[in-house]
C-alpha angles and dihedrals in degrees: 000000000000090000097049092048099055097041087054101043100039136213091340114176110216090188137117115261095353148078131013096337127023099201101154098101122213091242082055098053094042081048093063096043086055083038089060095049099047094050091065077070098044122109099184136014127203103196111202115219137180107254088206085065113018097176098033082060102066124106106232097193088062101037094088082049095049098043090078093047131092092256130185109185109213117197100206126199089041084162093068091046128085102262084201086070103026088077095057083052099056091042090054088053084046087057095049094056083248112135104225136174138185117225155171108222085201102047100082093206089051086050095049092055086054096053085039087062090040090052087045085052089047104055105091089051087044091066096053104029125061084197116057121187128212123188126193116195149162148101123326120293098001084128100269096142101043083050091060083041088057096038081051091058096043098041087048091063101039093042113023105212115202101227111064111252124233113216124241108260122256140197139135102261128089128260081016084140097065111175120029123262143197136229141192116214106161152026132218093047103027106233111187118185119213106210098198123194112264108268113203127211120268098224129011118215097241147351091266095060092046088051086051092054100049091038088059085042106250083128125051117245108233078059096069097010128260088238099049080044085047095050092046091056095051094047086049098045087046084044088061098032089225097144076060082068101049091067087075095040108059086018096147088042107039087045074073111272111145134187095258091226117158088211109104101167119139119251119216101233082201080076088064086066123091117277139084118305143138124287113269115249124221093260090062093047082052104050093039087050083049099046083048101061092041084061098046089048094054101059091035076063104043085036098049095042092045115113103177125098116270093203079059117096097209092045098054096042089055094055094044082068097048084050085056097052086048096051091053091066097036084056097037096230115161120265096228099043114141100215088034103136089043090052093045084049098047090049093047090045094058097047076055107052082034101071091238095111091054137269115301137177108203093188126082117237106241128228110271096243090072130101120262103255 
């Protein structure tokens, strides 16, 4: 997969000021200098990680000033990522004498087990200081600000503030909390949470880090490109041979059994983000249960037919393409469309970060003996 990335995207610099993109914004690189100052205060850090790349999502430039802090690591959108390997991730971090847990930031009883562990880490402090200071941070939409929105709801009701409270802004793309905020949860002692805009790394290791996050969304896209983030899914789902495995998931379905529905509008995949809309009706589950079967029967098939080498460059390039043409159709996107291939990236790109493709974790678990990232 490495290979092939980088063969196809060039000599792509994923640093900040040079090369190729400059992606590391200027709000992003003030935010860490306020981020710094603000860390020699804090009492305790929850640091918000993606649960799809546990590792890829740090942020490199904190980790020597978190190593010192009460720290709790939360890997967010656990409901995006494979559960049969989560486990083996939290018990790495186990093994490293790192707390970790996996959570949903919108799910109110996951985020309750989290404050439950802060207020575990806390206790000694507790005892000595009558102020007490939390800090989430982490890389761009990784959920820190629907985790504040969620520690908002649950600490209203335990402790009632007198001031109302705003709620941290949130939004799917990535650097949306620009400058940093504070909150107070709780009285007695006071206990006050800094929500701090997402502060990317300046520079990323290698192209395949910089892809996953993309991929998972902590860079925008018109920065790298939907169709090279496109391209990078697709190596790494033929790499696993997971659309292989889809054949025995959705069998009746994908054998070519359809829900037999008139209704032929087309459904904005861009709903299927997070924000408020309106609920889907039965005609739309329908249709996006439908879409998606189409998508994972096209590459079962692509995939299943294929008789290259997948360790090849050439070979798998070749039936990336394949998987493009086939995605066209799955997707009924016009053939002469001039932004054909963009459109049938955007659209796979969100099944993917929607869940709607499956859970997947993008990161290897390490060997135990390293050190936590």
């Amino acid at each position: 997969v490495r290979r092939v990335v980088k063969k196809g995207l060039g000599e792509m610099g994923f640093n900040k000021g040079g090369g190729t993109i400059n992606w590391f914004p200027g709000h992003m690189a003030a935010a860490t200098r306020a981020i710094r100052h603000r860390l020699k205060l804090a009492d305790l850090v929850i640091e918000v990680r993606d649960s799809r790349i546990p590792l890829s999502s740090t942020n490199e430039d904190l980790q020597p000033l978190l190593t010192g802090k009460r720290r709790v690591i939360a890997l967010n959108k656990k409901d995006l990522a494979n559960p049969n390997i989560m486990h083996k991730w939290t018990h790495y971090f186990d093994s490293c004498k790192q707390d970790c847990l996996s959570i949903n930031a919108h799910s109110k009883s996951s985020v309750k087990k989290l404050l439950d562990l802060v207020e575990f880490k806390l206790k000694e402090a507790i005892s000595r200081e009558p102020t007490l200071l939390v800090m989430v941070v982490g890389v761009p939409n990784v959920g820190k600000s629907a985790l504040i929105n969620s520690i908002h709801q649950i600490a209203s009701s335990r402790f009632p503030v007198q001031e109302k409270m705003k709620r941290a802004t949130v939004g799917p793309l990535p650097g949306v909390t620009q400058d940093i905020a504070g909150y107070k949860i709780a009285h007695q002692p006071s206990i006050y949470v800094l929500d701090t805009p997402g502060v990317l790394v300046p520079s990323i290791p290698d192209i395949e880090t910089g892809l996953k996050l993309a991929l998972a969304g902590s860079v925008k896209d018109s920065v790298v490109g939907e169709e090279r983030i496109a391209q990078y899914l697709l190596a790494v789902l033929n790499t696993r041979s997971t659309p292989l495995h889809w054949k025995h998931l959705n069998n009746r379905r994908i054998e070519g059994l359809r829900h037999e529905s008139d209704d032929k509008h087309e459904y904005n995949l861009k709903d299927l983000l997070p924000k408020r809309r309106k609920p889907l009706n039965g005609s739309d589950v329908h249709y996006i249960e439908d879409l998606v079967t189409e998508v994972q029967c096209a590459l079962y098939v692509t995939l299943s037919e294929f008789n290259g080498n997948l360790e090849d460059e050439s070979d798998l390039e070749n039936l990336i393409e394949q998987q493009f043409e086939a995605l066209q159709k799955a997707l009924k996107i016009p053939h002469k469309a001039s932004e054909a291939r963009t459109m049938v990236s955007k659209k796979f790109l969100t099944l993917f970060r929607t869940g709607k493709l499956g859970p997947f974790i993008l990161d290897d678990v390490p060997d135990a003996s390293d050190s936590v990232a």
